[in-house]
C-alpha positions in Angstrom: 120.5 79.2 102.7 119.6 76.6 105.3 121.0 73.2 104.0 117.9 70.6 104.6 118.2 66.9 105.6 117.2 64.9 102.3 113.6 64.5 101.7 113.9 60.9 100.4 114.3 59.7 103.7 112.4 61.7 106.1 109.3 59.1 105.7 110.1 56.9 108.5 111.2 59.7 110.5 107.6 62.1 110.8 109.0 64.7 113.5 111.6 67.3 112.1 113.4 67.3 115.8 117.0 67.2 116.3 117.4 63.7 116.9 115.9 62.7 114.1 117.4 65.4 111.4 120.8 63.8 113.0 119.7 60.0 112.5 119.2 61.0 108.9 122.0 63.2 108.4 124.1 60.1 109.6 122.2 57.7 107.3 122.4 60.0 104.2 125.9 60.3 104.6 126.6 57.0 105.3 125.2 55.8 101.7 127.9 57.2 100.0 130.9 57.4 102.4 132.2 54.8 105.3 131.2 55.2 108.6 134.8 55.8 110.1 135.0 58.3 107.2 132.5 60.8 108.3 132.6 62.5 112.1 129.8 63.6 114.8 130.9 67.4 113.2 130.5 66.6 109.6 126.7 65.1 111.0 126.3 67.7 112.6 126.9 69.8 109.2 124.9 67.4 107.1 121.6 68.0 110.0 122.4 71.4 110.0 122.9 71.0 113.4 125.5 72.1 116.1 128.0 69.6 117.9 126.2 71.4 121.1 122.6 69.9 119.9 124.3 66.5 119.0 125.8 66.2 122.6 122.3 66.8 124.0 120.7 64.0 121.9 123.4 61.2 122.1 126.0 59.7 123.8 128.5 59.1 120.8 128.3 58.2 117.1 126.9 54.6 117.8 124.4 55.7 119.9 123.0 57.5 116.6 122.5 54.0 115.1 120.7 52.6 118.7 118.5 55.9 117.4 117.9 54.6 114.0 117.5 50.8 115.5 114.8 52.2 117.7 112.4 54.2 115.3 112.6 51.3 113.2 111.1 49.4 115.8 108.7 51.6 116.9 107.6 51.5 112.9 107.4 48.4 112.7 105.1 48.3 115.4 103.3 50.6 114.1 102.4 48.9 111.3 102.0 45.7 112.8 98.1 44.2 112.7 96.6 41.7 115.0 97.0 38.1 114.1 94.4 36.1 112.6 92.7 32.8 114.8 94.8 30.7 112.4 98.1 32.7 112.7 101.0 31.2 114.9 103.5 32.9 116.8 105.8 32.1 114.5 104.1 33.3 111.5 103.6 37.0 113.2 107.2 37.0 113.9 108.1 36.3 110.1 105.4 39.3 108.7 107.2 41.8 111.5 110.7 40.9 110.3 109.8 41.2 107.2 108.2 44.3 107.6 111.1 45.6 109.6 113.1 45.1 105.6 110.5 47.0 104.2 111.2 50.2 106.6 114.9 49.8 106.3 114.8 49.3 102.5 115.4 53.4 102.1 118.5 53.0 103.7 119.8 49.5 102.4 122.7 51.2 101.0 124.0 53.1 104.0 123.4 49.9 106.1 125.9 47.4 103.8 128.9 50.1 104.3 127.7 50.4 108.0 127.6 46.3 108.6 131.0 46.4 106.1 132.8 48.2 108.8 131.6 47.1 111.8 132.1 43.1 110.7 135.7 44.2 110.3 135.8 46.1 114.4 134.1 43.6 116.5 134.9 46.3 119.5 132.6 48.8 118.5 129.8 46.5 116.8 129.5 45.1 120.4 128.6 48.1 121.2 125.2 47.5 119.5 124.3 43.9 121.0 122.1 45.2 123.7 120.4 47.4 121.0 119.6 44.2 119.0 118.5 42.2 121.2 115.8 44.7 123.0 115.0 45.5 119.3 114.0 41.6 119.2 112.5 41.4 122.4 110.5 44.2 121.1 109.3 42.0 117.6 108.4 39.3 119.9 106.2 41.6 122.4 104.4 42.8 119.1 103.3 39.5 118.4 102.2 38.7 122.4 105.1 35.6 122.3 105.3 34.3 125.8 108.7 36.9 127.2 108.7 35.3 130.7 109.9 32.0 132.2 113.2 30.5 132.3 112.8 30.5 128.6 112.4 33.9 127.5 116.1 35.4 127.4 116.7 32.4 124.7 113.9 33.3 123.0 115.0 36.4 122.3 119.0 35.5 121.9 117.4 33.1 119.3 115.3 34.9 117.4 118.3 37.7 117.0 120.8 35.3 116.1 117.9 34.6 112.8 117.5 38.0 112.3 121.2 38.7 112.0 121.2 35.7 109.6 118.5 36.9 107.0 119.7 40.6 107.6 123.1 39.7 106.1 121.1 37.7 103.0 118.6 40.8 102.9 121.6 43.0 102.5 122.5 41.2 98.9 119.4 40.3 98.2 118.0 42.2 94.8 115.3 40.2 94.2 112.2 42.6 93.4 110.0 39.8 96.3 112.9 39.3 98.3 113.0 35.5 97.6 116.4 34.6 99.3 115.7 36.6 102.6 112.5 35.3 102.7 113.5 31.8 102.5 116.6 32.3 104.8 114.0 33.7 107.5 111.3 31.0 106.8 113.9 28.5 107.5 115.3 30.2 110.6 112.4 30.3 112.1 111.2 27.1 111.6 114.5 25.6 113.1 114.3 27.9 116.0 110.5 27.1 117.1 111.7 23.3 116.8 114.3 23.9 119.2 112.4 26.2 121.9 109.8 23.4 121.9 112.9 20.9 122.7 113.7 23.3 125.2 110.6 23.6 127.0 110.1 19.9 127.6 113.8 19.7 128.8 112.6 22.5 131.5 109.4 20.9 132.1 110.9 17.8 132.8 114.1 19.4 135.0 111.4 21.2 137.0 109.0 18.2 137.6 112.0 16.1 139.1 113.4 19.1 141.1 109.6 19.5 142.5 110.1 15.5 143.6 113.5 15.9 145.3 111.9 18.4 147.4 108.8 17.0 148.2 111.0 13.7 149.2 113.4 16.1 151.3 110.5 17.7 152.9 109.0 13.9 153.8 112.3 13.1 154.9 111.9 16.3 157.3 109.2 15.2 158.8 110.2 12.7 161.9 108.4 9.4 162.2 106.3 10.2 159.5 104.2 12.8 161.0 101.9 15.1 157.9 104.1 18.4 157.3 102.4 21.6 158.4 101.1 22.0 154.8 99.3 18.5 155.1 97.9 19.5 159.2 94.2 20.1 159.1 92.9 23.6 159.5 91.9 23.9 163.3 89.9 26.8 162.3 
């Protein structure tokens, strides 16, 4: 008989492809065993897949969680709603994080012994940086945050570094509301919007004295005073 991927999870992933039956067979596996324990064969197994299929899908075993990573983005997403006249930024970013726990909570388990192993191989969880941070970038775009400007990369390098925070609390967290995450998000957040705001005014003001240098440079230019070409009257 054909073994079957584990219906308990298949309601984040809707298509039965063979991405997807991998993802899972990699996540149910990885709730009961460690993630160096298990190989791309015994996923392969578990998917009821062939190593053949697996190499068409993915690049290697990591890239399977930059898989996971990115359906539950496109989830969240999915379930995101527009915010109210009265909703900040930052409040939208907190409901998308939080709904981003709600998606992963089927998998809670498999994540701890995933995050267990790769806290201890700092090689391999590197690995994943890029995958977080586009995953961020991505929570922020949902909301319509301002992702351009001098700004925007530390924006998103922010807002991951808070993630990673309450992720870790979210991991131990068995409170039926989620208290302690909430509250370690809450309080992220609020400390990071204080210090983009800092942020922007230090630009603002760096950019209004770099505009005056070169205005006075372009004065300076200019011999005995004469009006740059920018100041000439039209002759048309």
């Amino acid at each position: 008989a054909e073994k079957c991927v584990p219906q308990r999870s298949m309601a984040m992933f809707e298509e039965f492809s063979r991405r997807n039956r991998a993802v899972m067979a990699a996540m149910s596996l990885a709730a009961t065993r460690d993630w160096g324990d298990f190989s791309l064969v015994d996923i392969a197994a578990e998917g009821n897949l062939t190593i053949a299929d697996l190499r068409r899908e993915f690049i290697c075993k990591n890239d399977i969680l930059r898989a996971f990573q990115a359906e539950v983005d496109a989830q969240v997403l999915a379930r995101g709603k527009p915010g109210g006249p009265d909703d900040s930024v930052r409040d939208q970013v907190f409901e998308a994080l939080m709904t981003r726990f709600e998606v992963m909570a089927p998998h809670k388990e498999a994540l701890k012994r995933i995050s267990a192993y790769l806290r201890c191989r700092p090689g391999e969880a590197s690995m994943l940086v890029c995958s977080r941070l586009i995953s961020q970038y991505w929570m922020l775009a949902g909301t319509g945050a301002k992702l351009d400007g001098p700004t925007a990369l530390v924006r998103v390098g922010g807002l991951s570094a808070v993630y990673g925070k309450a992720f870790s609390v979210w991991l131990k967290d068995d409170t039926p509301s989620l208290d302690k995450t909430m509250a370690t998000l809450d309080r992220g957040l609020k400390n990071g919007e204080r210090g983009m705001q800092s942020l922007e005014k230090a630009c603002d003001t760096v950019c209004g004295f770099l505009r005056g240098l070169k205005r006075n440079f372009e004065r300076k230019g200019q011999p005995d005073g004469r009006p740059t070409p920018e100041q000439t009257p039209s002759s048309v």
